[in-house]
mmCIF file as gemmi writes it, N, C-alpha and C atoms, coordinates in Angstrom:
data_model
loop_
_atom_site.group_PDB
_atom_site.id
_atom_site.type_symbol
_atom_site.label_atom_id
_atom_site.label_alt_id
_atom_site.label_comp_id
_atom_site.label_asym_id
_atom_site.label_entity_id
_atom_site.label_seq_id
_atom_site.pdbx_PDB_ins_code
_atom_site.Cartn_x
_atom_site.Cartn_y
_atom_site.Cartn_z
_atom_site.occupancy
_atom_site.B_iso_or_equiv
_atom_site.pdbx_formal_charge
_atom_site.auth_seq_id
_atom_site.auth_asym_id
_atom_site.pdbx_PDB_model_num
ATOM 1 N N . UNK Axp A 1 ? 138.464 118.969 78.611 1 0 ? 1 A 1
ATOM 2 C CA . UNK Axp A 1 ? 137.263 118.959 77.785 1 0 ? 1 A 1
ATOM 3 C C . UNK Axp A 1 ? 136.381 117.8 78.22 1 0 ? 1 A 1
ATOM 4 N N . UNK Axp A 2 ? 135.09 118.414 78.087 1 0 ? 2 A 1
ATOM 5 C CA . UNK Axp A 2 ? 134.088 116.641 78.985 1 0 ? 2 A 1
ATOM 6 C C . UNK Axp A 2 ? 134.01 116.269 77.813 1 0 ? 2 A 1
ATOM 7 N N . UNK Axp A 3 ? 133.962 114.739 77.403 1 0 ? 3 A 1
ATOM 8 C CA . UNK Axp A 3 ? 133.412 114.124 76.414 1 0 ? 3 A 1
ATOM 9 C C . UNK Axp A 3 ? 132.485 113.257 76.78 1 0 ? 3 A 1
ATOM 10 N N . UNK Axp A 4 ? 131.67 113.924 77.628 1 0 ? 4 A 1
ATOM 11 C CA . UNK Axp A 4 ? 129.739 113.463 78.067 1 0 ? 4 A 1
ATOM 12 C C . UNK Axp A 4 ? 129.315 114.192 76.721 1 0 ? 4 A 1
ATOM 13 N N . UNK Axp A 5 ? 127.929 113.556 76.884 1 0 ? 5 A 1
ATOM 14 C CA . UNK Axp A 5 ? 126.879 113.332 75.977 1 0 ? 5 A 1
ATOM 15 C C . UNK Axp A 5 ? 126.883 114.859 75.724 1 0 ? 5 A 1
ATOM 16 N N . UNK Axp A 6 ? 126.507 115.615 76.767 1 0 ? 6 A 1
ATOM 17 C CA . UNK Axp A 6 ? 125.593 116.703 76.277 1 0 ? 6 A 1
ATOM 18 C C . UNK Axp A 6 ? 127.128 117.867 77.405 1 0 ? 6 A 1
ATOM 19 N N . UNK Axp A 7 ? 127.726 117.259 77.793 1 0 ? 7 A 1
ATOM 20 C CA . UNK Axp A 7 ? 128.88 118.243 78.434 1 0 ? 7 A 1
ATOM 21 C C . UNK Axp A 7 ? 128.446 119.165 79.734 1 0 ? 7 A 1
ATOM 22 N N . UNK Axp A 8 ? 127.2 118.812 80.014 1 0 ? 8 A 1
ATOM 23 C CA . UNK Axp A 8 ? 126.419 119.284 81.173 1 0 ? 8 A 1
ATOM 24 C C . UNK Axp A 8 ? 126.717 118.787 82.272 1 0 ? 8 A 1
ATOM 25 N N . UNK Axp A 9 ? 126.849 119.55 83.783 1 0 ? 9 A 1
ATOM 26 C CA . UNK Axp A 9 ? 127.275 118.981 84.671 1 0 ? 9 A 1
ATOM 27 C C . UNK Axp A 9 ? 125.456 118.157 85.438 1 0 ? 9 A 1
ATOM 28 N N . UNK Axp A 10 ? 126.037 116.866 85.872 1 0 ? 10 A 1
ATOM 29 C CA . UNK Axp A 10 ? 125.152 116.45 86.452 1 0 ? 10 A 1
ATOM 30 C C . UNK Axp A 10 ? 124.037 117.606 87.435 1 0 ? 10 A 1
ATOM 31 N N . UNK Axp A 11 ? 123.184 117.295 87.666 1 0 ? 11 A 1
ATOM 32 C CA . UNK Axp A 11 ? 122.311 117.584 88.556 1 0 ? 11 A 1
ATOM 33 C C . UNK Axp A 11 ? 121.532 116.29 89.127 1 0 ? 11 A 1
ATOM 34 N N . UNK Axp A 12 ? 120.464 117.115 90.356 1 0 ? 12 A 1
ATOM 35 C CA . UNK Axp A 12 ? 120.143 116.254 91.052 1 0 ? 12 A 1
ATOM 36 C C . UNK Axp A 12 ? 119.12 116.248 91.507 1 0 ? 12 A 1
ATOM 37 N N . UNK Axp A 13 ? 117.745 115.578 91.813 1 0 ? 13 A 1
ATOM 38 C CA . UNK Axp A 13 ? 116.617 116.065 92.539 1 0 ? 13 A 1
ATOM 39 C C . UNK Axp A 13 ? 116.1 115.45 93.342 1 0 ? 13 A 1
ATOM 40 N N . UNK Axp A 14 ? 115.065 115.738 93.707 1 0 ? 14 A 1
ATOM 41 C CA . UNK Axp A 14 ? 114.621 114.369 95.199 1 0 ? 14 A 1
ATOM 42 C C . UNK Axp A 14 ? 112.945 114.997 94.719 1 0 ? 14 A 1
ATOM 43 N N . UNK Axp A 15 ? 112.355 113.643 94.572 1 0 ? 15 A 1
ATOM 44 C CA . UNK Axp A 15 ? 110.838 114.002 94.671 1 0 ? 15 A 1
ATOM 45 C C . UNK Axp A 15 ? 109.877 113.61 95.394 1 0 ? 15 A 1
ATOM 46 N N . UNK Axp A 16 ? 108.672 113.773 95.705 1 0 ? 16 A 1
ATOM 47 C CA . UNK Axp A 16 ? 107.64 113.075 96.641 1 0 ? 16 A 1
ATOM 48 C C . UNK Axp A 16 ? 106.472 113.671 95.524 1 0 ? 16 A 1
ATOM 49 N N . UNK Axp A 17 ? 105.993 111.775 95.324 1 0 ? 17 A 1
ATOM 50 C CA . UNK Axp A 17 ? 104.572 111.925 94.498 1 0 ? 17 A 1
ATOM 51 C C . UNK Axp A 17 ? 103.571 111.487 95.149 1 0 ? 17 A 1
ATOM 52 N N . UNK Axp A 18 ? 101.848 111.833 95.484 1 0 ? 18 A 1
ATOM 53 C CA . UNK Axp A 18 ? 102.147 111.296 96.194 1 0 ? 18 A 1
ATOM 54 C C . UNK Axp A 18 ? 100.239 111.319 95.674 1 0 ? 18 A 1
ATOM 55 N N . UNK Axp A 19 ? 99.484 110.47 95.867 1 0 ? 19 A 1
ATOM 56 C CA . UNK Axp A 19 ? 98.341 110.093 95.391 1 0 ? 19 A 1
ATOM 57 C C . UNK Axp A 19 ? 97.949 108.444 94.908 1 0 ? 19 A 1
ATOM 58 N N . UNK Axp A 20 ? 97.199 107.85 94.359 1 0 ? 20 A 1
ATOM 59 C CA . UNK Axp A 20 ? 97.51 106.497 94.126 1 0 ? 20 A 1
ATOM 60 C C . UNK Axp A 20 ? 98.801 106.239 93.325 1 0 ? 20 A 1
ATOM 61 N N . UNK Axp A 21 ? 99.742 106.3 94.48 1 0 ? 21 A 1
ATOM 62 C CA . UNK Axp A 21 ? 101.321 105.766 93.798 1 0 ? 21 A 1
ATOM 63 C C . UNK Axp A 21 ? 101.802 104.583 94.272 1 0 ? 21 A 1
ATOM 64 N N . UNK Axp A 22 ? 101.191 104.004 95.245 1 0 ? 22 A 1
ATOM 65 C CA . UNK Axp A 22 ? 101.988 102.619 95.627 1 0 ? 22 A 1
ATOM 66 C C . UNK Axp A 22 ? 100.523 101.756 95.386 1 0 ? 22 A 1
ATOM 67 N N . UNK Axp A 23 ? 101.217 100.572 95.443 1 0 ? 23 A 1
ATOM 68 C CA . UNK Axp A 23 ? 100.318 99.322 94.618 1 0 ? 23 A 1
ATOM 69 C C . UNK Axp A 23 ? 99.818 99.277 93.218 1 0 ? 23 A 1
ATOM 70 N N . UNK Axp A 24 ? 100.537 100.205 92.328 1 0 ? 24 A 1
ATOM 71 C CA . UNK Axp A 24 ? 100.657 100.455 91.053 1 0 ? 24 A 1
ATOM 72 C C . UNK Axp A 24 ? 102.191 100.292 90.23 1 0 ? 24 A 1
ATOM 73 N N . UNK Axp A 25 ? 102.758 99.958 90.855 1 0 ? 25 A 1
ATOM 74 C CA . UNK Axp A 25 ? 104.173 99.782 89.706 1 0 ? 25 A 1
ATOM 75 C C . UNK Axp A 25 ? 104.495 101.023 89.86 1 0 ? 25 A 1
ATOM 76 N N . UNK Axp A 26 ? 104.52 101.717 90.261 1 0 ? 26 A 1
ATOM 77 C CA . UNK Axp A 26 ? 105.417 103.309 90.187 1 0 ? 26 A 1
ATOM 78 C C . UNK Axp A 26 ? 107.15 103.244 90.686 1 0 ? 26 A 1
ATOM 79 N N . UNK Axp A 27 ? 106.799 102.2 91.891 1 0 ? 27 A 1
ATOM 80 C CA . UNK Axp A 27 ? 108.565 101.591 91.865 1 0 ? 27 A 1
ATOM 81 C C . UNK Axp A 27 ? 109.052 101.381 90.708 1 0 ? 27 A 1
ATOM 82 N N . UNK Axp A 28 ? 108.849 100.236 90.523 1 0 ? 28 A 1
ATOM 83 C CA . UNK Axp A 28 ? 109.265 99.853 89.465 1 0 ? 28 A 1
ATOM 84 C C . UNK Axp A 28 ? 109.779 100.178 88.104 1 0 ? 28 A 1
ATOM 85 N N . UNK Axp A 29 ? 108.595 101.028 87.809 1 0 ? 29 A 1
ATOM 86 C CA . UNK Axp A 29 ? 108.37 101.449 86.342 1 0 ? 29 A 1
ATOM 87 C C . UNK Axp A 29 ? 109.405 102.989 86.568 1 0 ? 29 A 1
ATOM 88 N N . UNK Axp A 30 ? 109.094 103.416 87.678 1 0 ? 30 A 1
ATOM 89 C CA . UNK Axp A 30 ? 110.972 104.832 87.458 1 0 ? 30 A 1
ATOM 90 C C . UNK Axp A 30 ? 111.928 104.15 87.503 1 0 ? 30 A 1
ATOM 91 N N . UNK Axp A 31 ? 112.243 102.96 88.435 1 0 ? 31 A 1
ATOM 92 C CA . UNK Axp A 31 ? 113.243 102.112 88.163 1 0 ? 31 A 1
ATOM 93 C C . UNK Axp A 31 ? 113.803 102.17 87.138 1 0 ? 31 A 1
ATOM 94 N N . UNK Axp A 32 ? 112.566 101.294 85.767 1 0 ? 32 A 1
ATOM 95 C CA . UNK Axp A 32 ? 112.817 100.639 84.803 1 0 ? 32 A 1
ATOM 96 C C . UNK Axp A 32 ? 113.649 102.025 83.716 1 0 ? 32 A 1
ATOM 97 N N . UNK Axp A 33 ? 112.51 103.616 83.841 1 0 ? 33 A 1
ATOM 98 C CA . UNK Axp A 33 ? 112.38 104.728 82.834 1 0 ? 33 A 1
ATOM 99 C C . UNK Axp A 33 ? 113.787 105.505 83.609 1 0 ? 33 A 1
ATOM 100 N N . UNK Axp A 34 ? 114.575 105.388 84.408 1 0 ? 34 A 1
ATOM 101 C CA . UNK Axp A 34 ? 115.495 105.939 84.961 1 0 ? 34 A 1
ATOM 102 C C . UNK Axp A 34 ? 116.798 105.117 84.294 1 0 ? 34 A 1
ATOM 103 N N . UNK Axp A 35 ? 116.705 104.096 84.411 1 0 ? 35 A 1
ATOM 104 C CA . UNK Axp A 35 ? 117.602 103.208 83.767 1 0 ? 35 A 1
ATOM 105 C C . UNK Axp A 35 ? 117.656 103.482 82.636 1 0 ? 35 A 1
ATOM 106 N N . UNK Axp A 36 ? 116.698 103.495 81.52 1 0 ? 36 A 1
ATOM 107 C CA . UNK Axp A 36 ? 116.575 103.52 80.333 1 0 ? 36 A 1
ATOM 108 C C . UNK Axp A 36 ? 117.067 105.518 80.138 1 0 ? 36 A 1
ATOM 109 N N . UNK Axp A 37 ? 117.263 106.179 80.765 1 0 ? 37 A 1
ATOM 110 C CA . UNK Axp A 37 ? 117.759 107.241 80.898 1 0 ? 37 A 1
ATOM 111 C C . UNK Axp A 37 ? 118.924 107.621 81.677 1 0 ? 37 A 1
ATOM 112 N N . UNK Axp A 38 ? 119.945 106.588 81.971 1 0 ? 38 A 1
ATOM 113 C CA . UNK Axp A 38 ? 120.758 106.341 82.379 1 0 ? 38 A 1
ATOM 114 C C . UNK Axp A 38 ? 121.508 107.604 83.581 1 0 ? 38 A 1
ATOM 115 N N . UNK Axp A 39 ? 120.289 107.116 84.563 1 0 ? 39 A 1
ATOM 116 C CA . UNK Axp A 39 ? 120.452 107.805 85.726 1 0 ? 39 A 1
ATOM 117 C C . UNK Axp A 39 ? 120.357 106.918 87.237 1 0 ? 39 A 1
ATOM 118 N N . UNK Axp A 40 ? 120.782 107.834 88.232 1 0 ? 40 A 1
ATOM 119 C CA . UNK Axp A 40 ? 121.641 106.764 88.956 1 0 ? 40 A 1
ATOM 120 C C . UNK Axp A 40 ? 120.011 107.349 90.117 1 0 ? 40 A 1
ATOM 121 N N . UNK Axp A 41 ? 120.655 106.979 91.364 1 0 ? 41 A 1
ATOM 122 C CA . UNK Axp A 41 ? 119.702 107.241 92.198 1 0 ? 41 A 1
ATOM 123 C C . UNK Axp A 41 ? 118.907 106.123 93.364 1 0 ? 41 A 1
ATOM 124 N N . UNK Axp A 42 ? 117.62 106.554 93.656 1 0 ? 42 A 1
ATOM 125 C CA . UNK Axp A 42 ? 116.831 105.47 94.537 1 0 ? 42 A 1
ATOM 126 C C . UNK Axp A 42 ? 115.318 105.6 94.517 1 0 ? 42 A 1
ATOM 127 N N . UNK Axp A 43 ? 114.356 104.724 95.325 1 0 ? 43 A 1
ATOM 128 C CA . UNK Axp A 43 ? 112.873 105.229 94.914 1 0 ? 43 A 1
ATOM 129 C C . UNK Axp A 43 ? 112.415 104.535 95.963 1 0 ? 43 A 1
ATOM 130 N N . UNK Axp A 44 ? 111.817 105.028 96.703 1 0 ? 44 A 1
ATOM 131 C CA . UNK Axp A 44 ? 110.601 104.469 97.896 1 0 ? 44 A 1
ATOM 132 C C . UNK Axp A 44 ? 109.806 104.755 98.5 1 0 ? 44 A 1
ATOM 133 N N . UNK Axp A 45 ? 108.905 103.832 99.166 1 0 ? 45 A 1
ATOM 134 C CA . UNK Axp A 45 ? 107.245 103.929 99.418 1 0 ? 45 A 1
ATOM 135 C C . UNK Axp A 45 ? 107.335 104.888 100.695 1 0 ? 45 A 1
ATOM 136 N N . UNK Axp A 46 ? 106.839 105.782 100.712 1 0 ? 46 A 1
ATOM 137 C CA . UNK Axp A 46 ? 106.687 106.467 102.303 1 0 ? 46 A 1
ATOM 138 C C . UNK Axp A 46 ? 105.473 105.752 102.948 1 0 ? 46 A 1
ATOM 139 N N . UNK Axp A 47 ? 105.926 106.18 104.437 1 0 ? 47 A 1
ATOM 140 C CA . UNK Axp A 47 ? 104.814 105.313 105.619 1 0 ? 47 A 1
ATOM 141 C C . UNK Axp A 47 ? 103.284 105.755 105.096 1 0 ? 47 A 1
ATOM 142 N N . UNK Axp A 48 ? 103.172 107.376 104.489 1 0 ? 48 A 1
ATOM 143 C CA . UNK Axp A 48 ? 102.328 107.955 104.331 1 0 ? 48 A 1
ATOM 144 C C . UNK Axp A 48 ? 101.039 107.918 102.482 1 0 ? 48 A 1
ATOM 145 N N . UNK Axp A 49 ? 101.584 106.705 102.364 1 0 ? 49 A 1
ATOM 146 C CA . UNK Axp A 49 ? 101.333 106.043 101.142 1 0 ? 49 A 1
ATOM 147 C C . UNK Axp A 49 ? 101.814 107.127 99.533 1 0 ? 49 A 1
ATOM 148 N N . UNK Axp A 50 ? 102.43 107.994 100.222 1 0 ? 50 A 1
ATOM 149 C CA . UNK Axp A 50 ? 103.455 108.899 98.697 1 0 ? 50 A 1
ATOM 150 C C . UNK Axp A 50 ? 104.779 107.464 98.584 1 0 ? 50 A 1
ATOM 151 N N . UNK Axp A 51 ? 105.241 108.269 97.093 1 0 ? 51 A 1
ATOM 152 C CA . UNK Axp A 51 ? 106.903 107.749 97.295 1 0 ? 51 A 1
ATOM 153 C C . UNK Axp A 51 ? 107.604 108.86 96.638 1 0 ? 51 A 1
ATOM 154 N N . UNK Axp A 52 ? 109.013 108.385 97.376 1 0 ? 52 A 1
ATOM 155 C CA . UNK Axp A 52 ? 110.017 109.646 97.514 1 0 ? 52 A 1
ATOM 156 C C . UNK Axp A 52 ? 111.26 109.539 96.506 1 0 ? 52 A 1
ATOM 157 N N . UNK Axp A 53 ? 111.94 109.567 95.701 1 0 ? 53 A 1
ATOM 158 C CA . UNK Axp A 53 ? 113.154 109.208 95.03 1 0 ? 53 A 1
ATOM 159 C C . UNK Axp A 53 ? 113.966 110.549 94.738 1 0 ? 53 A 1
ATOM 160 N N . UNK Axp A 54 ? 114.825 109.915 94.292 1 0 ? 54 A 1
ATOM 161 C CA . UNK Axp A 54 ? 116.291 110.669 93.721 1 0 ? 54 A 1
ATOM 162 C C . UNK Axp A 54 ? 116.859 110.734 92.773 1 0 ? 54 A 1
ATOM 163 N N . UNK Axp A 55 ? 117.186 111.269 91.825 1 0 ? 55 A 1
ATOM 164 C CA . UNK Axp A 55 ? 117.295 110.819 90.634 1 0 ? 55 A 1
ATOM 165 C C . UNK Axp A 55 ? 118.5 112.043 90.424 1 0 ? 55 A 1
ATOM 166 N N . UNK Axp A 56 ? 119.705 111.454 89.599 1 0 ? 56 A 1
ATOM 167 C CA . UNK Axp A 56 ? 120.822 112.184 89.416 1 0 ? 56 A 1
ATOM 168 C C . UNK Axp A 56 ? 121.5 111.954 88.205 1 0 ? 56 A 1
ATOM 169 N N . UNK Axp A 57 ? 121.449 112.552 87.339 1 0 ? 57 A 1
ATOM 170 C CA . UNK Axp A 57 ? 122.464 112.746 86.381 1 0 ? 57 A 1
ATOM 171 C C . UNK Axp A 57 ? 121.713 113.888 85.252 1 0 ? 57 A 1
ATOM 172 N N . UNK Axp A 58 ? 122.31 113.503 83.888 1 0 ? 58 A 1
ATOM 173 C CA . UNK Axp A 58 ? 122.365 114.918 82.531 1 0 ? 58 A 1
ATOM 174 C C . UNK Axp A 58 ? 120.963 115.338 82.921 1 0 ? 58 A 1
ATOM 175 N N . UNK Axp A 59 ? 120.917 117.308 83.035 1 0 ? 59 A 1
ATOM 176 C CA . UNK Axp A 59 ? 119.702 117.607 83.244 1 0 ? 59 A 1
ATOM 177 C C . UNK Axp A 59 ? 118.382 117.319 82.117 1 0 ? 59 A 1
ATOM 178 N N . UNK Axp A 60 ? 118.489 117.043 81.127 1 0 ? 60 A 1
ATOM 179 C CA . UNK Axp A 60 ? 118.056 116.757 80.044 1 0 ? 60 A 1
ATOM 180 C C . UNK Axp A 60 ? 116.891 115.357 80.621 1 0 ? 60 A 1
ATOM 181 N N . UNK Axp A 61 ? 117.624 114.689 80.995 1 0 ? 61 A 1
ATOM 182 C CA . UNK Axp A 61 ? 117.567 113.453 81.499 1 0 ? 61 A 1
ATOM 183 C C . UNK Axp A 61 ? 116.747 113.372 82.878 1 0 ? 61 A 1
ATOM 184 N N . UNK Axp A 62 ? 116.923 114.011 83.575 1 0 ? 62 A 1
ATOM 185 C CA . UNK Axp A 62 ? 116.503 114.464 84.941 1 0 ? 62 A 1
ATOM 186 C C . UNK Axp A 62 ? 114.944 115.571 84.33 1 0 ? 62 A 1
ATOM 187 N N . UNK Axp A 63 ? 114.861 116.003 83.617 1 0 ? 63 A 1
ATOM 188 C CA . UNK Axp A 63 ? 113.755 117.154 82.952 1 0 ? 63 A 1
ATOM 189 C C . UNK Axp A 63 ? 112.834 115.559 82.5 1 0 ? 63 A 1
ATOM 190 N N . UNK Axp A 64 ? 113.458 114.632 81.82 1 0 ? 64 A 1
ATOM 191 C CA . UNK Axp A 64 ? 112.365 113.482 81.034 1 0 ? 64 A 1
ATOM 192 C C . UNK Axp A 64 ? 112.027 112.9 82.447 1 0 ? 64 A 1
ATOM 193 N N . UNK Axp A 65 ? 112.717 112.686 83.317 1 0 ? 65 A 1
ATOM 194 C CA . UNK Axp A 65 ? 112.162 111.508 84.477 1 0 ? 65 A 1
ATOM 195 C C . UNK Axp A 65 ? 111.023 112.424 85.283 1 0 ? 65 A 1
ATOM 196 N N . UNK Axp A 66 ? 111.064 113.626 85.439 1 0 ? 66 A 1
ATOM 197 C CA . UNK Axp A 66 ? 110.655 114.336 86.007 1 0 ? 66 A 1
ATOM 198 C C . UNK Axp A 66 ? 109.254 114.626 85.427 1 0 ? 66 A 1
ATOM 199 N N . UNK Axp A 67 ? 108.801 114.447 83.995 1 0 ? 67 A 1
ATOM 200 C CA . UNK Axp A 67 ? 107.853 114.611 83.362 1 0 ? 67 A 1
ATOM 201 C C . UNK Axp A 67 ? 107.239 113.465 83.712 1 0 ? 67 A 1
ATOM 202 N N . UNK Axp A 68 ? 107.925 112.343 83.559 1 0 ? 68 A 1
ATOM 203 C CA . UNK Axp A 68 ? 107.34 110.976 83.915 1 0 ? 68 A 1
ATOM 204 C C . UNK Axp A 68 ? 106.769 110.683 84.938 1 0 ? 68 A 1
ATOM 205 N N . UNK Axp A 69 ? 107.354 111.349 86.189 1 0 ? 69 A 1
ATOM 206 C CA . UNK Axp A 69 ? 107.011 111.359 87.639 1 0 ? 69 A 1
ATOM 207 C C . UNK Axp A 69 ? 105.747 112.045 87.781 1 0 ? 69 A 1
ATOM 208 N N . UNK Axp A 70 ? 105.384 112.864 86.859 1 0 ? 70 A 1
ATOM 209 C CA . UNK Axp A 70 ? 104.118 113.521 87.112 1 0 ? 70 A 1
ATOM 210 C C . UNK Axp A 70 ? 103.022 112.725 86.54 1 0 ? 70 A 1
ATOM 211 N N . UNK Axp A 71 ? 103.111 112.034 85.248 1 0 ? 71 A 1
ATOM 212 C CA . UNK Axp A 71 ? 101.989 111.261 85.18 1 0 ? 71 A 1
ATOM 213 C C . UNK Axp A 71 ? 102.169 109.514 86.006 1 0 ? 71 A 1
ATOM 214 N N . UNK Axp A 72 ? 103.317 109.344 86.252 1 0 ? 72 A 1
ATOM 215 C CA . UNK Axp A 72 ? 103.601 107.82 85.953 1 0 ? 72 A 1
ATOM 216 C C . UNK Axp A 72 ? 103.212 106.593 85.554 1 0 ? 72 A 1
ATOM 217 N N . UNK Axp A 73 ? 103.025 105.359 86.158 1 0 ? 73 A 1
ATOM 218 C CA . UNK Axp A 73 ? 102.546 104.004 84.862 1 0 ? 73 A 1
ATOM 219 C C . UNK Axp A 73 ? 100.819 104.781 84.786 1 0 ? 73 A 1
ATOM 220 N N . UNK Axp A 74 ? 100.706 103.655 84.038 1 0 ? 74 A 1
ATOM 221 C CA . UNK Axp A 74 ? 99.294 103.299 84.009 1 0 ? 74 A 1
ATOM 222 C C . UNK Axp A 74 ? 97.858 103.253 84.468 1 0 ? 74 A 1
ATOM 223 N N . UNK Axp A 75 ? 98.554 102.705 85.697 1 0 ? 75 A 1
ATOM 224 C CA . UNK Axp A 75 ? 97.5 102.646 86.417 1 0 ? 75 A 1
ATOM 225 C C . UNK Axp A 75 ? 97.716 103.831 88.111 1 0 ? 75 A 1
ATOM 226 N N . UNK Axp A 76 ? 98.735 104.471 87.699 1 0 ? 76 A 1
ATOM 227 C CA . UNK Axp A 76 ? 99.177 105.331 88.86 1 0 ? 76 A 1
ATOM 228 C C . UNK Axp A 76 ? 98.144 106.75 88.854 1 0 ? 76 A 1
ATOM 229 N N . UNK Axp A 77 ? 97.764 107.362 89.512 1 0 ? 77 A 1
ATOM 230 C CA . UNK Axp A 77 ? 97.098 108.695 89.799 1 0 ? 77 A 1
ATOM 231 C C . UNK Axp A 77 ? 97.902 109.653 90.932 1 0 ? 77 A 1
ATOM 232 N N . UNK Axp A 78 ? 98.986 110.292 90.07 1 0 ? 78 A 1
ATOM 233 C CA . UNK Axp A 78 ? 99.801 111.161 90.7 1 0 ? 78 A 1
ATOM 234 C C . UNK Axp A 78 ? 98.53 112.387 90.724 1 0 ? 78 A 1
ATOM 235 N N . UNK Axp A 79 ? 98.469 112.846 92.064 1 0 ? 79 A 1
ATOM 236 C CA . UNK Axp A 79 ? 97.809 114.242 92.51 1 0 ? 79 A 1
ATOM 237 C C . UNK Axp A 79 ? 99.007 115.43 92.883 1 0 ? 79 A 1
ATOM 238 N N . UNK Axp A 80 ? 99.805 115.007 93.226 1 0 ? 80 A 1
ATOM 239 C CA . UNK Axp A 80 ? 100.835 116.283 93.284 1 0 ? 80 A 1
ATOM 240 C C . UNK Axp A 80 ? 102.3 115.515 93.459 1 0 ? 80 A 1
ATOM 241 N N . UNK Axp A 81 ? 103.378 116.548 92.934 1 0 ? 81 A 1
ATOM 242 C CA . UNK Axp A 81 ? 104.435 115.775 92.904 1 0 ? 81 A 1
ATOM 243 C C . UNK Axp A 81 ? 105.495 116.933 93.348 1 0 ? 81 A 1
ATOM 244 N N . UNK Axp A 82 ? 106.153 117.307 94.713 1 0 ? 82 A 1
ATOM 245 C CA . UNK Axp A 82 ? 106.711 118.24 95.319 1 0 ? 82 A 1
ATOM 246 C C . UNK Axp A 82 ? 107.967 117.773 94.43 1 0 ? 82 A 1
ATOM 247 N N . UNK Axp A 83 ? 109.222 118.589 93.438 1 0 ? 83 A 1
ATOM 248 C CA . UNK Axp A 83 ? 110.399 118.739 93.004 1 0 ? 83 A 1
ATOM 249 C C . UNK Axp A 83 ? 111.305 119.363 94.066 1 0 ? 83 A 1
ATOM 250 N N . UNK Axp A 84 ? 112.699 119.255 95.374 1 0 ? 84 A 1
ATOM 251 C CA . UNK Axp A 84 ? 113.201 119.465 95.701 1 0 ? 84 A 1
ATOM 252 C C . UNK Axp A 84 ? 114.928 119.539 94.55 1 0 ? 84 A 1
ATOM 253 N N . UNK Axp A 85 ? 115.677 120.687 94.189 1 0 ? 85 A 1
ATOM 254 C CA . UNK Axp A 85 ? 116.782 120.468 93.906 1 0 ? 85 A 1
ATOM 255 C C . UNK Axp A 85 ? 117.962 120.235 94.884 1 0 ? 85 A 1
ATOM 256 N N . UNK Axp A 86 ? 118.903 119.707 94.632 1 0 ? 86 A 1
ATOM 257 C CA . UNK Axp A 86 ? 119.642 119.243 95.46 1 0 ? 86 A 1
ATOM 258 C C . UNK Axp A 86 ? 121.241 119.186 94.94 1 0 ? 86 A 1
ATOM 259 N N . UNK Axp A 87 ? 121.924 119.458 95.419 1 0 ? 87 A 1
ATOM 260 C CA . UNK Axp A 87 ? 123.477 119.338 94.882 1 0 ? 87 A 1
ATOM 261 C C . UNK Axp A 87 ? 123.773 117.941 94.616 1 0 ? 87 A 1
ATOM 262 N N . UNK Axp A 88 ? 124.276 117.887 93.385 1 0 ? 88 A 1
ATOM 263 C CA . UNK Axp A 88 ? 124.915 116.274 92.779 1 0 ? 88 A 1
ATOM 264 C C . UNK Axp A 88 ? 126.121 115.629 93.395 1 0 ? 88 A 1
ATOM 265 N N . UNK Axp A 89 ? 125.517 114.858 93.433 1 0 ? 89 A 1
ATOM 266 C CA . UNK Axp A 89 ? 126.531 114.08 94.644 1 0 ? 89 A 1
ATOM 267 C C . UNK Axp A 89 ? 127.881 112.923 93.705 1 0 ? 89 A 1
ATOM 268 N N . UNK Axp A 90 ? 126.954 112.854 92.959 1 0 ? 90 A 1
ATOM 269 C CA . UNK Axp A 90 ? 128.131 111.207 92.187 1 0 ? 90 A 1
ATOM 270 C C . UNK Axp A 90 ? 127.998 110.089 93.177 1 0 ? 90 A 1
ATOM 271 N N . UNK Axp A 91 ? 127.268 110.261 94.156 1 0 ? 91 A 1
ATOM 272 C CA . UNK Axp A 91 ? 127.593 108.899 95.157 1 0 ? 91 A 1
ATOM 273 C C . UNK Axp A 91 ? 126.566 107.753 95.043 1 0 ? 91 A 1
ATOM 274 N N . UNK Axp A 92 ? 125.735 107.379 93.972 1 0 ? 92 A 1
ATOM 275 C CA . UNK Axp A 92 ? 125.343 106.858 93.21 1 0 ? 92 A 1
ATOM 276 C C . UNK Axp A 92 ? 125.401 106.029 92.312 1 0 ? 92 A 1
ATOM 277 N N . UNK Axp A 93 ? 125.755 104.423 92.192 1 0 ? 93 A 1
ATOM 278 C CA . UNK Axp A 93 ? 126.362 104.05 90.854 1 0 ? 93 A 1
ATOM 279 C C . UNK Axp A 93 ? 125.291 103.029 89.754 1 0 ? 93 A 1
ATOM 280 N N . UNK Axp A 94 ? 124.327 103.26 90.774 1 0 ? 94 A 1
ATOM 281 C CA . UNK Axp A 94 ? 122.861 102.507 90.245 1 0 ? 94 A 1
ATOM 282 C C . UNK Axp A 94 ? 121.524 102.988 90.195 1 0 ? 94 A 1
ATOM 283 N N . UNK Axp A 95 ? 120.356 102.758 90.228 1 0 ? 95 A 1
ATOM 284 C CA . UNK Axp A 95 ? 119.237 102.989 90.319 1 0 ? 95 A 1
ATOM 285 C C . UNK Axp A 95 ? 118.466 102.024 91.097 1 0 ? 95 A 1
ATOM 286 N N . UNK Axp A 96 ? 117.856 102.27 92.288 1 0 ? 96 A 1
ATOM 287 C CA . UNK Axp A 96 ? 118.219 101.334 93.387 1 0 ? 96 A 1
ATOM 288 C C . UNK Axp A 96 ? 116.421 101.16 94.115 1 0 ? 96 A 1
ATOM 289 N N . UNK Axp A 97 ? 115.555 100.298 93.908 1 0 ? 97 A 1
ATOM 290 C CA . UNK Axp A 97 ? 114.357 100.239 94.648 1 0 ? 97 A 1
ATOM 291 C C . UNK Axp A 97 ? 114.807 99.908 96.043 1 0 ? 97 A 1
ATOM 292 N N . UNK Axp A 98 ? 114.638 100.82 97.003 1 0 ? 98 A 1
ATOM 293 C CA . UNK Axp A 98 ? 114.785 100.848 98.671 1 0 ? 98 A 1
ATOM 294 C C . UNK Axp A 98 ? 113.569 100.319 99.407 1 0 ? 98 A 1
């Protein structure tokens, strides 16, 4: 019997946002909203001024970061945000700015 939160098997996604997303806290701030949603993963700037991350755990959880990723902070102007799914790995034990 799982005695997780919601008994759901992890999932996993990989995203690219990609519009005024760097030099705005968008690292950071999925960092911070990934953590606070206790998901594991990574997040970084592409050469091509998008950024790309990973984000893995309860789909519930992965559905909120994913909403987030589309608007993100403040001062960010996400124009499009490509969702790749991906098989859950577990090989993850943090949330990790690369």
């Amino acid at each position: 019997m799982n005695g997780g939160s919601g008994g759901s098997s992890p999932v996993r996604v990989r995203i690219i946002a990609a519009g005024g997303v760097q030099g705005v806290w968008y690292r950071a701030s999925a960092q911070k909203r990934a953590v606070e949603l206790g998901l594991a993963g990574w997040v970084k700037n592409l050469p091509d001024g998008s950024v790309e991350a990973v984000f893995e755990g309860e789909p519930q959880n992965v559905r909120a970061i994913l909403e987030w990723c589309g608007r993100g902070p403040p001062a960010a102007r996400v124009d499009s945000l490509k969702v790749f799914h991906e098989r859950a790995s577990g090989e993850f034990l943090a949330f990790e700015i690369m």
